[in-house]
C-alpha positions, 0 to 999 in steps of 0.5 A: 937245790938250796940249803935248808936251815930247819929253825923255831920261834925267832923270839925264843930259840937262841941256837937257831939264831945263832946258824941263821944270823952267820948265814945271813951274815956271811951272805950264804944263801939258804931257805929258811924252814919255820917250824913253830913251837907248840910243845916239845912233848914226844907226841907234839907237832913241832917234835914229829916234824922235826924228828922227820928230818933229824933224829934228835927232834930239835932244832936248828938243823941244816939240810944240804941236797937231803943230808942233815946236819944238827946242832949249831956248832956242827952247822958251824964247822960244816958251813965253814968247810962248805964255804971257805972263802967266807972266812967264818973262823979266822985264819991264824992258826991260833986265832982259830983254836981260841975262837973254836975254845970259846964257841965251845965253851958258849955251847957247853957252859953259861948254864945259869945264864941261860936257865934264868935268862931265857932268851926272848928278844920282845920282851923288856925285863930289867926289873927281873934282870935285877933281881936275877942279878941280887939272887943268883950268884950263878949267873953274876959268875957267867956274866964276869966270865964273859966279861973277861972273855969278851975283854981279852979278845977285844983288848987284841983287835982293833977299836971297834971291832968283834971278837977276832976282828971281822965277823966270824962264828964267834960273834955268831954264837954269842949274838943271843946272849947279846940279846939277853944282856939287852932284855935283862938289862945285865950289868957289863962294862962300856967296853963289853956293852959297845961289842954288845951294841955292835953285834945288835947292830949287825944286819943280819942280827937286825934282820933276826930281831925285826922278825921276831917282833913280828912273829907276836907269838906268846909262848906259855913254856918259854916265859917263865917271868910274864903272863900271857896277855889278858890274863892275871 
């Protein structure tokens, strides 16, 4: 039986992307289960059908011959025990614990960003992006620490490369702040925005992107900064 990964809308539900885009990656064969926003009130569609498969109602979950795994960081370690030979994290010892730190730290920290860049892959923002940037000083610090983190692991690897080399988990984690920074128009270094451009062009990010344009949902609660079309 193949695996299961329990996932939402596509234009809008970052940690789904993050498990999907390392499978898809990585070239670990799953089935994808779509269940799409409508509400995240107890009583919604999305919240019972997902509460029938895990306990915590959310998504992403992976779903391996009926066992349930949630949260994308648990995702993460299970798949890399499940498949080692796909090598997700590095293999250095060290490497190994700094690419677990900053995973840790994208699934824990960056509040601001999230909170005031919501991701949404269709949508273009920069003008809101620049008054985020003028107002927020909470999320100009996220972004310098990214900055710094992104430039330290890349300063360690070869030109061109990602955040430990090869594709791993890292680069899985921080694909959606990489789509933020492009819907926002974030300002970040020529060196940051490369690793930014090159993990957009990963084609299992591709893959991702191409089909949250076509999803052409409008999710009122996940677009704080646009009104539904035909509306004023």
């Amino acid at each position: 039986m193949p695996l299961q990964l329990i996932i939402g809308n596509k234009n809008y539900s970052s940690w789904s992307m993050r498990p999907w885009v390392l499978m898809r990656q990585a070239g670990i064969p799953f089935e994808e289960v779509q269940i799409r926003f409508d509400s995240f009130e107890a009583d919604s569609v999305f919240k019972q059908r997902v509460k029938a498969i895990n306990p915590v109602g959310k998504v992403p979950a992976l779903v391996d011959d009926g066992f349930a795994i949630w949260d994308s960081l648990a995702i993460a370690e299970y798949l890399a025990e499940r498949f080692p030979e796909r090598q997700l994290w590095p293999a250095d010892t060290r490497a190994r614990a700094r690419a677990r730190s900053v995973c840790a730290e994208m699934h824990s920290g960056f509040s601001a960003l999230r909170n005031h860049c919501p991701m949404n892959i269709e949508a273009s923002l920069p003008e809101v992006g620049a008054l985020l940037w003028r107002d927020q000083a909470g999320l100009r610090a996220d972004v310098a620490r990214l900055v710094a983190m992104w430039t330290e692991l890349l300063a360690a690897q070869p030109a061109g490369s990602l955040l430990f080399g090869d594709f791993g988990i890292a680069d899985a984690f921080y694909a959606p702040v990489c789509t933020r920074i492009r819907t926002y128009a974030l300002p970040v270094p020529p060196e940051v925005q490369a690793y930014v451009d090159r993990v957009l062009a990963l084609p299992g990010v591709q893959a991702w992107v191409g089909d949250a344009l076509a999803e052409k949902d409008f999710i009122d609660f996940d677009e704080p900064y646009r009104l539904r079309p035909g509306t004023r």
